[in-house]
C-alpha positions, 0 to 999 in steps of 0.5 A: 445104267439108269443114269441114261434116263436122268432128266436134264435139269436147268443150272440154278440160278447162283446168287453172290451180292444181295443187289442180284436178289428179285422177285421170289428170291429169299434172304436170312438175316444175321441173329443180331439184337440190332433187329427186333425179334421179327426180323432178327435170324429171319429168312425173308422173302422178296415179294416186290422191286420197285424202282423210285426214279430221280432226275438223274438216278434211280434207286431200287426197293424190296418189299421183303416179307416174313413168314408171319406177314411183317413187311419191311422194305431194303435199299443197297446203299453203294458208295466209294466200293462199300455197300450198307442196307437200309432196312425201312418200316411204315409208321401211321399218324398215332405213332408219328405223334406217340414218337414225336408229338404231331406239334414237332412233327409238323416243324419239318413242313413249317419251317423254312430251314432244315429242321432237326426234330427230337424224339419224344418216346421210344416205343418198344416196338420200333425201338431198334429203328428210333434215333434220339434226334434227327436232322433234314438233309436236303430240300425237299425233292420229287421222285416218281415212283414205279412198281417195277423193276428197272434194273438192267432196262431203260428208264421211262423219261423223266415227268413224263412216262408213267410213275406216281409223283411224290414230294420226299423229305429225308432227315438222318441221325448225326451218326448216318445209321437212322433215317426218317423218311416222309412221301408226300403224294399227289391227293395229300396222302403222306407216308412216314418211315424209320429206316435203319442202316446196317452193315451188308455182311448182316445178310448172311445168306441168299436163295434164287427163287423159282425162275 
């Protein structure tokens, strides 16, 4: 009888495709030596979306953090039915010229061509996101950036309603499975990461946060 006074509970949110995954929610990674240790079997949390919108598309960022604090930063890739995530991580100026020396670096934004640019070392550390070598993919281009989460809704228009400009330079390994990834902000600030490109099914697991 005591079933009488059972509270009423709200259904939980059921999780079926990493794109569904918002702020709060959790993922676990497959236990694959293709990840450094950090991030290898780890359940990550999603701590932010953030939206980076184009002309005419628009594409969406986890910020996931793990228990120690490491951030790393997911894109869904979708194309022709199959889905990739591309895994990302910031480097600072020091490593930018311990991976590439600052010289070669520097050819991306002093040639007039689409640069490929060869990797001097591989530190440890960043060695499962490093390819040997890297070519640009496109011109230059400008993204607005937004720390919110537009899926579902409508975009701001374009230029002109909110969102920080940033000029983008993307280079790719021949393969397609590693990237290098520079934004470069109003005021001159530039960010550089290394992205890696895996499988969907290397997400083995996915938990709805509080709602």
């Amino acid at each position: 009888m005591f079933n009488l006074f059972k509270k009423k509970t709200q259904p939980t949110r059921q999780l079926s495709d990493p794109t569904q995954l918002k702020t709060g929610d959790m993922l676990t990674l497959i236990d694959s030596f293709a990840y450094p240790q950090w991030l290898k079997g780890q359940t990550l949390r999603v701590v932010a979306v953030n939206t980076y919108q184009y002309q005419h598309s628009a594409e969406y960022e986890m910020v996931l953090e793990n228990n120690s604090g490491q951030v790393v930063f997911a894109q869904i890739e979708q194309e022709d039915g199959e889905q990739w995530v591309n895994f990302s991580i910031k480097i600072q100026r020091d490593d930018v010229d311990e991976i590439f020396t600052l010289d070669e670096f520097a050819r991306i934004f002093d040639e007039d061509v689409l640069t490929e640019i060869t990797v001097a070392n591989t530190p440890e550390q960043f060695s499962q996101f490093l390819a040997t070598t890297y070519k640009q993919t496109e011109a230059p281009f400008v993204s607005y950036f937004h720390e919110r989460d537009y899926r579902g809704q409508s975009l701001p228009r374009y230029e002109q309603e909110g969102g920080e400009p940033c000029e983008m330079i993307c280079l790719e390994s021949n393969d397609g499975n590693y990237g290098l990834n520079i934004e470069i902000w109003d005021g001159g600030q530039t960010d550089v990461s290394l992205t890696l490109t895996r499988p969907i099914s290397d997400i083995v697991e996915l938990f709805p946060g509080s709602d």
